[in-house]
C-alpha positions in Angstrom: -51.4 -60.0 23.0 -50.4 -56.9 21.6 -52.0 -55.3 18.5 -48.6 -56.2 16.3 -48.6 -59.6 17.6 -52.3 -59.8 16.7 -51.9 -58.6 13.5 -49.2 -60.5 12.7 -51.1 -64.2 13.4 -53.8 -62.9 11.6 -52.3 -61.6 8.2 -48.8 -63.3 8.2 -49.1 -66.8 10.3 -50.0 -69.7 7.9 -49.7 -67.9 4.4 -47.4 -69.8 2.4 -47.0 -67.4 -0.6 -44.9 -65.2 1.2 -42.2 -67.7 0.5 -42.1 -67.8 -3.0 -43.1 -64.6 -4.0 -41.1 -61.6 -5.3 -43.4 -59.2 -4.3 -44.8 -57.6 -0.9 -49.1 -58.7 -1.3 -51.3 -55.7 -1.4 -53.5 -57.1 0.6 -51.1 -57.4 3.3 -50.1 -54.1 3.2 -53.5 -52.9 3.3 -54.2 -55.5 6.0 -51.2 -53.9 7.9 -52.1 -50.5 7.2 -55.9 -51.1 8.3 -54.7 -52.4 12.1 -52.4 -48.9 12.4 -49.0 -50.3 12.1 -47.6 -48.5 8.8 -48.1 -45.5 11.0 -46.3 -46.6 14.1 -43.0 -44.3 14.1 -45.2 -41.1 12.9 -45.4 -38.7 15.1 -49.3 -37.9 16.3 -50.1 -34.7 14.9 -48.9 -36.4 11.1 -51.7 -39.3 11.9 -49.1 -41.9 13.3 -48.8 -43.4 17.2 -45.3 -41.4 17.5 -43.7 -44.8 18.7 -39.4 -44.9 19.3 -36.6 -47.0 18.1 -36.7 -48.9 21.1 -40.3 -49.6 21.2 -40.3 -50.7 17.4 -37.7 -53.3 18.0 -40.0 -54.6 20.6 -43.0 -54.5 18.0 -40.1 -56.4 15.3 -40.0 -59.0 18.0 -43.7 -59.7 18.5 -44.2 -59.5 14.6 -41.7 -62.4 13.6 -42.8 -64.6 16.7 -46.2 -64.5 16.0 -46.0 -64.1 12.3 -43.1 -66.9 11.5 -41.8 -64.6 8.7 -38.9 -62.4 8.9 -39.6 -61.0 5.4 -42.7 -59.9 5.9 -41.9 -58.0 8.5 -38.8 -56.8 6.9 -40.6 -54.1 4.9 -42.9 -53.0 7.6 -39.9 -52.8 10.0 -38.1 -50.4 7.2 -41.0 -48.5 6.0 -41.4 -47.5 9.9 -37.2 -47.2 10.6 -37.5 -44.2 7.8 -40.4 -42.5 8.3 -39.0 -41.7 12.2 -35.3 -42.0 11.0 -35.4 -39.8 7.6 -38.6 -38.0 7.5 -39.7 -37.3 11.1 -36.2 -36.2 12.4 -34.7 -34.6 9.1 -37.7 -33.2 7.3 -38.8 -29.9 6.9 -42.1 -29.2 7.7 -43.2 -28.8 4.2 -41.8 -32.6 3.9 -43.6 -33.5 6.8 -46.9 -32.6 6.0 -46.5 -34.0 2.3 -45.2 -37.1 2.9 -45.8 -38.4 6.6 -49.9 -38.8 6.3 -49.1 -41.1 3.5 -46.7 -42.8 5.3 -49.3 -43.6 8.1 -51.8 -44.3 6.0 -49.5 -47.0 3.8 -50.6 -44.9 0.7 -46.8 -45.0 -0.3 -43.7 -46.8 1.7 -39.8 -45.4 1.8 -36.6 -46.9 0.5 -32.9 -45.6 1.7 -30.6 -45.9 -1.2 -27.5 -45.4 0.0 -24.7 -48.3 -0.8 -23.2 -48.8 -4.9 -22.2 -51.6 -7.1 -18.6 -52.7 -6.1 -18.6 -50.3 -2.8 -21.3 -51.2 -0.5 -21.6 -48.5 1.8 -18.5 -47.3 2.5 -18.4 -43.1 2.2 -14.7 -43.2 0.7 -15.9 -45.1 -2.5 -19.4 -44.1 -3.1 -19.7 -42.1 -6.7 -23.4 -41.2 -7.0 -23.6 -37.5 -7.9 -26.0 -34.3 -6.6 -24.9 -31.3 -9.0 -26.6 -28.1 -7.9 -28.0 -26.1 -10.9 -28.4 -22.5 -11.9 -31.8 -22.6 -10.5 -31.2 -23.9 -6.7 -32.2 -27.5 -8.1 -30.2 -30.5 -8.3 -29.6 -33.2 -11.2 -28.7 -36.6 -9.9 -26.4 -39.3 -11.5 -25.2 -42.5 -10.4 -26.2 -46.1 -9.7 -27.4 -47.5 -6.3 -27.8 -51.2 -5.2 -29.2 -53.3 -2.2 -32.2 -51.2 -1.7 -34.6 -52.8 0.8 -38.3 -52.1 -0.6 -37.0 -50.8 -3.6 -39.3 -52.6 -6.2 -42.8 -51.0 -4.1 -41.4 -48.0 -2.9 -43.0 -45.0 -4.0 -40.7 -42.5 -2.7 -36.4 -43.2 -2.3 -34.4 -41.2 0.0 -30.9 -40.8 -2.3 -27.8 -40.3 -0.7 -25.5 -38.5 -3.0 -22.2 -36.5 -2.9 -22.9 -33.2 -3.5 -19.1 -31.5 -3.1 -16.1 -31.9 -1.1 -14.6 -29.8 1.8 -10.7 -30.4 3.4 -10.2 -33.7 1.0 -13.4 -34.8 2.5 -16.7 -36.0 0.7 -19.9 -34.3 1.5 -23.0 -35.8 1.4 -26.5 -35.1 0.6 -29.8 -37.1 0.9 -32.7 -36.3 -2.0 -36.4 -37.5 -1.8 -36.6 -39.0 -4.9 -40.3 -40.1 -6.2 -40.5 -43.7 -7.5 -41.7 -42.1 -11.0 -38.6 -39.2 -11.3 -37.9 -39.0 -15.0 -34.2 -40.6 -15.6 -35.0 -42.9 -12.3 -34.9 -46.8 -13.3 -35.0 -49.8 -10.6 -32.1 -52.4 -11.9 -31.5 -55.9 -10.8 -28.1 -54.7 -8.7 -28.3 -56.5 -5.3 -31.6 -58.3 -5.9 -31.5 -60.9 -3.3 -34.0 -64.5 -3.3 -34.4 -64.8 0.5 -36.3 -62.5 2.9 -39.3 -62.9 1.1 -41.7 -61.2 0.0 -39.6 -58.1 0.7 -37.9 -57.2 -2.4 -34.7 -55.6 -3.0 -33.4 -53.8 -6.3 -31.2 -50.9 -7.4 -31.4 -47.8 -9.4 -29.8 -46.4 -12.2 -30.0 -42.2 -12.0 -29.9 -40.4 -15.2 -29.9 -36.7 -15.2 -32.6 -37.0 -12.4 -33.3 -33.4 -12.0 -35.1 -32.5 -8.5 -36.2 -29.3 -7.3 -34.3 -27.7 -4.0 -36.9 -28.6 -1.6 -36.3 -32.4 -2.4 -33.0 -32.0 -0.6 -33.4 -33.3 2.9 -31.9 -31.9 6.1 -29.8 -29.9 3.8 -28.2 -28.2 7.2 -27.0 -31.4 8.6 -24.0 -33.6 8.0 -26.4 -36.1 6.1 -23.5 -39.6 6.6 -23.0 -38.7 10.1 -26.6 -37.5 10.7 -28.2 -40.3 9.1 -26.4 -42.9 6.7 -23.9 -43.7 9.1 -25.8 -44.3 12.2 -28.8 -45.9 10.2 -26.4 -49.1 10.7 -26.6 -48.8 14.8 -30.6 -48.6 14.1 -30.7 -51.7 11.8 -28.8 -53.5 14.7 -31.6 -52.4 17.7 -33.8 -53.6 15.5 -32.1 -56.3 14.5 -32.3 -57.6 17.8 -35.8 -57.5 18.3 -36.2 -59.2 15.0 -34.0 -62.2 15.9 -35.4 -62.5 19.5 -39.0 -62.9 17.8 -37.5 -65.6 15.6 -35.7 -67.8 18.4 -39.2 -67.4 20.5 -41.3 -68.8 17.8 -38.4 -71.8 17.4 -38.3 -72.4 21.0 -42.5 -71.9 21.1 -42.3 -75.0 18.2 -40.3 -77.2 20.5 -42.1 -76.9 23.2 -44.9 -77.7 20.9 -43.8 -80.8 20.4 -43.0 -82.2 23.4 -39.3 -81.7 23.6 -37.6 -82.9 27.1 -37.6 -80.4 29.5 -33.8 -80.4 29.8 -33.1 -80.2 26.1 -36.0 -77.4 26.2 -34.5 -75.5 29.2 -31.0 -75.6 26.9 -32.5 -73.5 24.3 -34.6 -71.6 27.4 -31.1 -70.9 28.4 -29.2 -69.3 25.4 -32.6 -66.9 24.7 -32.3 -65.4 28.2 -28.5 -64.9 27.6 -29.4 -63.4 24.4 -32.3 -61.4 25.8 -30.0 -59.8 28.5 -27.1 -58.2 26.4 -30.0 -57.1 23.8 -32.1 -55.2 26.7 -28.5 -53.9 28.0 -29.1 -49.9 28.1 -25.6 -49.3 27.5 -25.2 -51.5 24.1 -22.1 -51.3 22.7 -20.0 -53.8 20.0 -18.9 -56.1 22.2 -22.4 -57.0 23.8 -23.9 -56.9 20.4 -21.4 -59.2 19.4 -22.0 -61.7 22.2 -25.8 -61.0 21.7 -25.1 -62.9 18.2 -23.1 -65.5 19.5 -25.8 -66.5 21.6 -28.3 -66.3 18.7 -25.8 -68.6 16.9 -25.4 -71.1 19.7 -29.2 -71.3 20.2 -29.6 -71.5 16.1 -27.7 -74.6 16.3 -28.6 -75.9 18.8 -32.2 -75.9 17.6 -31.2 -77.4 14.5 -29.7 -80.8 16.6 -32.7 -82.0 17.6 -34.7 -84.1 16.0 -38.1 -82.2 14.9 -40.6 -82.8 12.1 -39.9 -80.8 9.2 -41.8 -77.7 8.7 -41.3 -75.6 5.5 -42.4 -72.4 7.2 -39.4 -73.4 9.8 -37.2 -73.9 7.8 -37.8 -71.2 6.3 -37.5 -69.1 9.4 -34.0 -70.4 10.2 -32.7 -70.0 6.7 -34.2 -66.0 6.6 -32.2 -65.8 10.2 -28.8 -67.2 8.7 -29.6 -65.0 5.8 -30.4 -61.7 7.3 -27.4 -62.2 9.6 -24.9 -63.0 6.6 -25.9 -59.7 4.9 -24.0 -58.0 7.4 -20.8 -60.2 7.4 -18.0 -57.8 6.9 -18.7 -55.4 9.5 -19.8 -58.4 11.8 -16.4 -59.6 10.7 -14.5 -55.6 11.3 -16.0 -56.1 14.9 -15.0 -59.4 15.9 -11.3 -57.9 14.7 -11.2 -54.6 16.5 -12.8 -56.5 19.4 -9.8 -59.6 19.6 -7.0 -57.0 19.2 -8.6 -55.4 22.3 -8.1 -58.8 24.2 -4.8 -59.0 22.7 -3.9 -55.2 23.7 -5.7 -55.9 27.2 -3.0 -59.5 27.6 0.3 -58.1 27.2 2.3 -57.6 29.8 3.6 -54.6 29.8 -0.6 -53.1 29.4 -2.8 -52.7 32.9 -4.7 -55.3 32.4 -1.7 -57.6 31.9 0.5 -56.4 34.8 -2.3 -57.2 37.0 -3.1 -60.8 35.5 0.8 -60.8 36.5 0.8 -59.6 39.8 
C-alpha cells in the first residue's frame, strides 16, 4: 500500500463528519501534513518529495479509493496542484524560499482565484483590476468567486487584468495573503457538496500589494498558468474519479455481487483506465474517458446494494464534481460532433472513402 493510500484509511476512511461539515478538520490537516503529503509537489531542496502532475494524479487515485471521500482529498489535491503549478514553476526565488517550506510543512495552504460572478472563467469577461502605482506596487479591485480552499487558505494567488495590448487583455497573477487589508472572503460560489473542502469568494478593495507579490510577472500569466490550470484539473481529475469507481467496484465485490454482473463493472473501469493512462490525451479520449465513468456510475447504481451513507455520498461527490465542469464538458462534446459531422460528408476525405 502506498504511503497516500495509507494515510488515507487511516485519517479519512470511517469519519463521518467530513460529510456534514463546512470546514476542512485541523486535525486532518495536521494528520496529512505529519505523513508528508502537503509537501508532495515541492521540489526537494524547499522540504517537499518534488513529485509531478502525473504522479499526483496517481496519489488522487489511491487517496479517494482508500479514503471514500472525494472532498477530503479535494483540498490536498489543490493545495499540492499550486504549490508545483503556481509557486514552484512561476516563483521567484525570493517566493520560493518564503512560501514553499510552509507549503510542505501544511503551515499555510493555496487558493487560485481566478473565475468572477456572472463570468466564470472566461478571459474576455473577467473585470478584476491590478493598477500599478507610483511606487512599483499594485492596488487590487474586483470580486472573485468559486475559490476552492478559499475559507482556510492563508495565501490566494489573484488573477487580475493589469492593461491591455492590440485590443487584448493582459493578465497578471498576485500573491495575495489571507489577512491583506481591503481582502474579504464572500459567499459567491459557496457550494454544499465536496465536503469538507470549502469554497468562497472574495471581494478586493483597494488591496494594495507590494511589486514582489506579482508572480511570474515575465510570463503570459492566462496562457502560462490560468488557462492550462484546466488541462491539470482534468489529469487529475482522472485519477480522482478512477480512485472513486475502484472503491465502488471494491464494495461490490464486498458484497458478494455475481461474477458476471461484477466483471460488467470490471469491464467499463479498464476502458476507463486505458484512455486515462493514454500518453497522448487529448479531448476526445478525455471525453470517452467520462463516458465510461458515466456508464460504470450507472451501472453501479442498478444493482441492488445495501445502502451506505458514505457511498452514497461518494457517488453524489462524483456526479457533483463532474457537473461543475458542465459547459466546457458540454463545448467539447460540440466541437467534437461537428468533427464527426465534418469527417461524414461526402465531399471531405473521410467521406469519399466511406464512399468508395
Amino acid at each position: 500500500m502506498s504511503t497516500v493510500a495509507a494515510a488515507a484509511a487511516r485519517l479519512i476512511r470511517g469519519r463521518d463528519d467530513l460529510r456534514s461539515r463546512g470546514d476542512y478538520p485541523a486535525d486532518l490537516w495536521r494528520g496529512l501534513a505529519e505523513a508528508g503529503l502537503l509537501g508532495l509537489t515541492v521540489p526537494e531542496e524547499h522540504g517537499g518529495a518534488g513529485w509531478d502532475l502525473e504522479r499526483l494524479a496517481g496519489g488522487c487515485r489511491d487517496m479517494v479509493r482508500h479514503g471514500r471521500s472525494l472532498g477530503a482529498m479535494l483540498a490536498w489535491k489543490v493545495h499540492c496542484t499550486l504549490s508545483y503549478f503556481a509557486l514552484a514553476r512561476l516563483g521567484d526565488g525570493a517566493q520560493k524560499r518564503e512560501w514553499l517550506p510552509r507549503l510542505a510543512r501544511g503551515e499555510t495552504t493555496l487558493a487560485a482565484a481566478i473565475s468572477e460572478p456572472g463570468a466564470g472563467a472566461h478571459p474576455k469577461y473577467l473585470k478584476a483590476q491590478a493598477e500599478r502605482l507610483p511606487d512599483g506596487g499594485w492596488r487590487l479591485d474586483g470580486e472573485k468567486a468559486w475559490i476552492t480552499n478559499g475559507p482556510s487558505a492563508g495565501l490566494f494567488i489573484v488573477v487580475a487584468v493589469k492593461g491591455e495590448s492590440a485590443g487584448r487583455k493582459r493578465f497578471g497573477a498576485f500573491l495575495v495573503p489571507a489577512d491583506a487589508p481591503g481582502l474579504a472572503r464572500t459567499e459567491a460560489g459557496a457550494v454544499e457538496f465536496l465536503r469538507p473542502t470549502g469554497h468562497c469568494g472574495l471581494s478586493l478593495r483597494d488591496v494594495r500589494l507590494p511589486a514582489s507579490a506579482e508572480l511570474g510577472p515575465d510570463a503570459d500569466i492566462w496562457s502560462a498558468f490560468a488557462k492550462p490550470l484546466r488541462n491539470v484539473e482534468d489529469l487529475l481529475k482522472l485519477g480522482s474519479q478512477q480512485g472513486a469507481m475502484e472503491a465502488l467496484l471494491d464494495d461490490a465485490a464486498a458484497a458478494g455481487l455475481e461474477d458476471e454482473a461484477l466483471g460488467g463493472l470490471a469491464a467499463r473501469l479498464v476502458s476507463f483506465e486505458a484512455l486515462a493512462a493514454f500518453p497522448g490525451r487529448d479531448d476526445a479520449r478525455l471525453l470517452a474517458a467520462k463516458q465510461q465513468q458515466r456508464d460504470f456510475l450507472a451501472a453501479f447504481e442498478a444493482l441492488d446494494l445495501p445502502g451506505d451513507p458514505a457511498r452514497a455520498a461518494l457517488i453524489a461527490d462524483m456526479k457533483a464534481s463532474e457537473s461543475v465542469a458542465g459547459r466546457v464538458h458540454a463545448i467539447r462534446l460540440t466541437a467534437l460532433g461537428r468533427e464527426a459531422r465534418e469527417a461524414a460528408a461526402p465531399d471531405s476525405p473521410a467521406g469519399a472513402r466511406a464512399i468508395a
